[in-house]
N, C-alpha and C positions, 0 to 999 in steps of 0.2 A: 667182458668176460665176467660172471657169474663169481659168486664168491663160492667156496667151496661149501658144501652142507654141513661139515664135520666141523670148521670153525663158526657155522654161522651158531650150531645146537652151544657150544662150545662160550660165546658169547652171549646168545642167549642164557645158560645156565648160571653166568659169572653173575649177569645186571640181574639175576631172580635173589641168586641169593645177597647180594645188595640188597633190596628194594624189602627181603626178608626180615634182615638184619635191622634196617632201618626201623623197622615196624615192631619188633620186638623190642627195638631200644627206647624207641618214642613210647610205647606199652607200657613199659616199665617206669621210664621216669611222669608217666601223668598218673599211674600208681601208687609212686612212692610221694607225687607231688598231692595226693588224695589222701595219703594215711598219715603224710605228714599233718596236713590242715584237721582232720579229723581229729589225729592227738593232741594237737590243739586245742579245739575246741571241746572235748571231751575232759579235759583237766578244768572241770570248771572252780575260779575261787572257792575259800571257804566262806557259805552263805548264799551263796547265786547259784540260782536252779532255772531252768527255762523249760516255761510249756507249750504244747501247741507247737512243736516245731516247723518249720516251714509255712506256717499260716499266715494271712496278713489281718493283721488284728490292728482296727483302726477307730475302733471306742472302747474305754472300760466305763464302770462303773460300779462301784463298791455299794451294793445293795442293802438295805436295813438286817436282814438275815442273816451278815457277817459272808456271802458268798459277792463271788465277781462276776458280773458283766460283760463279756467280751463282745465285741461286732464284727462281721468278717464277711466273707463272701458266701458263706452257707449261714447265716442268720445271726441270730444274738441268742447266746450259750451262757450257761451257769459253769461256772466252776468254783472248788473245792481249792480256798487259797492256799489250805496247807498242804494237799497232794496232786494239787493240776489236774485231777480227773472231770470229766465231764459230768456234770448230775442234774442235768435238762437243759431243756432248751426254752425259750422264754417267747421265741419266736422263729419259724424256721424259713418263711417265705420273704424274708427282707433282707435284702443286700444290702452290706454297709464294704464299701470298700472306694479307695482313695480319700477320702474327707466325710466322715460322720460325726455325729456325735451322741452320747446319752445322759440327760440330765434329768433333775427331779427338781418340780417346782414344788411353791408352798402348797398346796392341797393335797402333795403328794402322789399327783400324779406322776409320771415315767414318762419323758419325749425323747423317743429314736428320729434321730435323723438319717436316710437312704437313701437308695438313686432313686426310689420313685418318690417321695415326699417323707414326710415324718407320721408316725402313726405313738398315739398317750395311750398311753396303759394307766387304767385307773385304777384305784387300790381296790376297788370291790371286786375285780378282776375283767371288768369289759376292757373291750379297745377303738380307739375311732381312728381313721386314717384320713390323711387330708393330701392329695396332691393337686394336680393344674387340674381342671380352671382355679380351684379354690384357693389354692399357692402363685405366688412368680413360680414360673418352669423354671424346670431342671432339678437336679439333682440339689439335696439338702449338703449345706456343707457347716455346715455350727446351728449348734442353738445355744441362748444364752437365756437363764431363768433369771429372771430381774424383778425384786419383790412380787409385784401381784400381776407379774406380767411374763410372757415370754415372748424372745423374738426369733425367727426362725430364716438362718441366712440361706440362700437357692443361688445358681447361676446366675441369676435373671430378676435379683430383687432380694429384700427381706420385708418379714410379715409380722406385724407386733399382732397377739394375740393378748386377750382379757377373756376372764372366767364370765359365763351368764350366770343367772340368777337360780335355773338351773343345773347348775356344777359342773357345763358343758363349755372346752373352749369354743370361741369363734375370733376371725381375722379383724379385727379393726381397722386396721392401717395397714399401706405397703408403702415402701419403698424404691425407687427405682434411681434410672438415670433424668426420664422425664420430670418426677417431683424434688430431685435434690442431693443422690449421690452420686459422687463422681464417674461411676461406673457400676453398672450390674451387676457383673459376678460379686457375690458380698460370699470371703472366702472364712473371715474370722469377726468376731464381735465382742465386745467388752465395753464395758461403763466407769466413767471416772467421775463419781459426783453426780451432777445431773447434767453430765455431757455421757452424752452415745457415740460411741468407737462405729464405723466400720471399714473393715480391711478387702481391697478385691484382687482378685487372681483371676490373670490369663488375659487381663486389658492393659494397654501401656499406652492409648490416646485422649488422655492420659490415664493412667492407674496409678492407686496408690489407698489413703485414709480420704475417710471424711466424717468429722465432728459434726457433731446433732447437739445444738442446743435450744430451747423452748423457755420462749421469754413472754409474758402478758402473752400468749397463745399465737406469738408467733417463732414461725422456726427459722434460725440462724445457723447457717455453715459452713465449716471449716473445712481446707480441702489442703493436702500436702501431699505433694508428688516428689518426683528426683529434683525435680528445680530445685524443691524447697530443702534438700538435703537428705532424701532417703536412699538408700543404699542403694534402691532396687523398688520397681513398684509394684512387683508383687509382695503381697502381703499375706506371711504363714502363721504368724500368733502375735496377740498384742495383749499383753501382760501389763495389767496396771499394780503400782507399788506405791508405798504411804507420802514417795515425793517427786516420782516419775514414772514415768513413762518408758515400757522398751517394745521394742518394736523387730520383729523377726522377718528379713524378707530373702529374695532370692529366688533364682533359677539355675541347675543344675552346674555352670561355675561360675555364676555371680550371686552377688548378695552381699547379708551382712545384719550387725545389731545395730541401730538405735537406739541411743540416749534421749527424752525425749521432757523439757520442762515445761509448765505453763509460765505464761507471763503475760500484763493484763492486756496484750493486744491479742493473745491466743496462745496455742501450743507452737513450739520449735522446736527441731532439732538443735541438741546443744552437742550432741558427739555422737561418735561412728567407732566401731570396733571391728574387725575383719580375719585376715587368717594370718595377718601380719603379728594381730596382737595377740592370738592364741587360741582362738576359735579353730577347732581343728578342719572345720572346711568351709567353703563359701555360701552355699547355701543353708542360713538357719532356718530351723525344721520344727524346731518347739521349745516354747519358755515355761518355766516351770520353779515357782517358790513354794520351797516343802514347809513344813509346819514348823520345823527348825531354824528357816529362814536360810537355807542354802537352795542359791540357786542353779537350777540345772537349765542348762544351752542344745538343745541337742543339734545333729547336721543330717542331710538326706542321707550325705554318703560317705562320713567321713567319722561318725562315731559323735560323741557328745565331752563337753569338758564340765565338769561340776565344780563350782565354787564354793566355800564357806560361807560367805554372805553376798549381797546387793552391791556391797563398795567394788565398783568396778573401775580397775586402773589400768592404764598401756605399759605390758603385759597383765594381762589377765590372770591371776592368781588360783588355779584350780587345777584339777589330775581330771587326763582324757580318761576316757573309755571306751572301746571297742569291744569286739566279737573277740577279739584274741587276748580281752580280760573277762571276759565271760558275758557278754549282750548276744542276746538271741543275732540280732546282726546289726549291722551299722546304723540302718534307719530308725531313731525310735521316736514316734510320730505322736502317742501322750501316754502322759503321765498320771497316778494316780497314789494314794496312798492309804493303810490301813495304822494302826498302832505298833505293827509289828515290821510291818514288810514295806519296799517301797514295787508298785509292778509297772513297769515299761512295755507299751504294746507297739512292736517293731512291724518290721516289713515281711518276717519269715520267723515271727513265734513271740512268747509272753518272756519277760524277766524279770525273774522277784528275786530284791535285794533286801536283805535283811537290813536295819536300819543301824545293827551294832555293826555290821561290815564298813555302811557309808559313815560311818565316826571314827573306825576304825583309819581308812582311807583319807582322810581330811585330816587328821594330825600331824599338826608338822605345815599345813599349806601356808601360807600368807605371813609367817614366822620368820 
């Protein structure tokens, strides 16, 4: 027997306005759960302004003209440090996004690093661009201005470059896995002395450092993976300091910092610091000592904790920072600094901290 029609409309109308009700409730609370985080983040401290919102800004650099550099996925832009506004563009057809960089060497020239190679801007105002063949493939991820030299880290290699005698670079040297480092991707770079830093990302057969040193004209290498005590063998920034070594690695929940001494058989690991010890997430994201000598930790997704100084103890002695103290948002990927402001170039916008805030902030820490 058939259910009656009258009860069927009857039931039908109850589960509508259920299903109704439901949906206006769920409506409301991802509204109110929207204007909350909104008010949030619109209370920003006093001193912290964020620009570019939502952008992934993943090079700065503070320009001779007192204007900023940013790199992103629509090119490399000028701004206006003290109102965020856009006031050219420096370059429009170069993507910098996931790991670039932009540095100035001695001659004053300007190297962008991108996904398709790195292109110098020279002060007369020409530009040259160099990728594969001329490059190791892939995508640029650091370059490092090293006196009369620069190196230029790729997926697939890094490439020392020297000035010609006509004021033009060219490659001298590569670097690979075939001549001598532990792995290809060369993700970060840095010089201790006259040992050469390289860091690689996205290899772990094995990944990790390897040291370059050049003695009577030949080359000797150091090579430290997890065996040897690294958190994690991928490697996001290697910060050389006046008596160590730190060492930033990690993948999305692993990672961690390294402590990092010489001693005359080589470099070791002498310590590991994690989210035990107050690193607010697992994977570190960027090292960074200001001119004050406070150093700044940051994490992919967990925000960043800032210290007073380099003396680093278990716990870690410093005040977190997130989006919900005024960071454009969690990720901030580097660091830069003028006289005035400090600016953080995040995953989804710029943050300039006034430098009387971050003194302000640090009173009281390690006391």
């Amino acid at each position: 027997m058939l259910p009656d029609s009258g009860i069927m409309r009857k039931r039908w109308l109850v589960n509508s306005i259920f299903v109704a009700a439901a949906c206006i409730i769920t409506g409301w609370l991802i509204l109110q759960t929207r204007k909350t985080g909104e008010e949030e983040q619109i209370q920003q401290p006093e001193g912290v302004a964020v620009f570019c919102e939502g952008e992934e800004i993943s090079a700065l650099y503070l320009a001779e003209d007192g204007s900023l550099w940013i790199g992103g996925r629509d090119g490399v832009k000028r701004l206006d440090p003290e109102t965020g506004e856009v006031i050219g563009y420096v370059a429009e057809d170069l993507e910098l996004i996931y790991a670039a960089e932009i540095c100035r060497s001695y001659d004053g020239s300007v190297w962008i690093g991108h996904n398709q190679g790195v292109s110098v801007l020279y002060p007369e105002g020409t530009r040259e661009d160099y990728g594969e063949p001329f490059l190791t493939g892939g995508r640029v991820n650091t370059i490092l201005c090293l006196g009369q030299e620069v190196l230029v880290g790729t997926m697939e290699g890094a490439n020392r470059f020297v000035r010609e005698e006509d004021g033009h670079w060219q490659v001298a040297e590569q670097y690979s896995r075939e001549n001598g480092l532990l792995a290809d991707p060369v993700n970060v770079m840095a010089a201790d002395g006259d040992a050469l830093w390289f860091g690689s990302y996205l290899a772990n057969q094995p990944g990790g450092i390897s040291i370059l040193r050049e003695e009577n004209g030949k080359k000797n290498w150091q090579y430290l993976t997890a065996e040897e005590g690294l958190a994690h063998p991928y490697i996001n920034a290697i910060l050389v300091l006046e008596e160590k070594v730190l060492v930033a690695s990690g993948q999305l929940t692993a990672g961690g910092l390294n402590v990092l001494r010489e001693f005359p058989e080589g470099y070791a690991v002498e310590d590991t610091f994690g989210v035990e010890d107050g690193i607010p997430g697992e994977k570190v994201r960027w090292l960074y000592q200001d001119s004050e000598g406070h150093l700044w930790i940051t994490t992919e997704s967990d925000g960043l904790i800032l210290c007073k100084d380099d003396v680093l103890e278990h716990p870690l002695k410093g005040i977190c920072l997130t989006w919900k103290e005024g960071l454009s948002d969690n990720e901030i990927k580097k660091i830069a600094e003028s006289e005035q402001y400090f600016f953080l170039a995040g995953r989804y916008g710029l943050t300039r901290i006034e430098k009387e805030t971050v003194r302000a902030l640090l009173e009281g820490v390690g006391e």
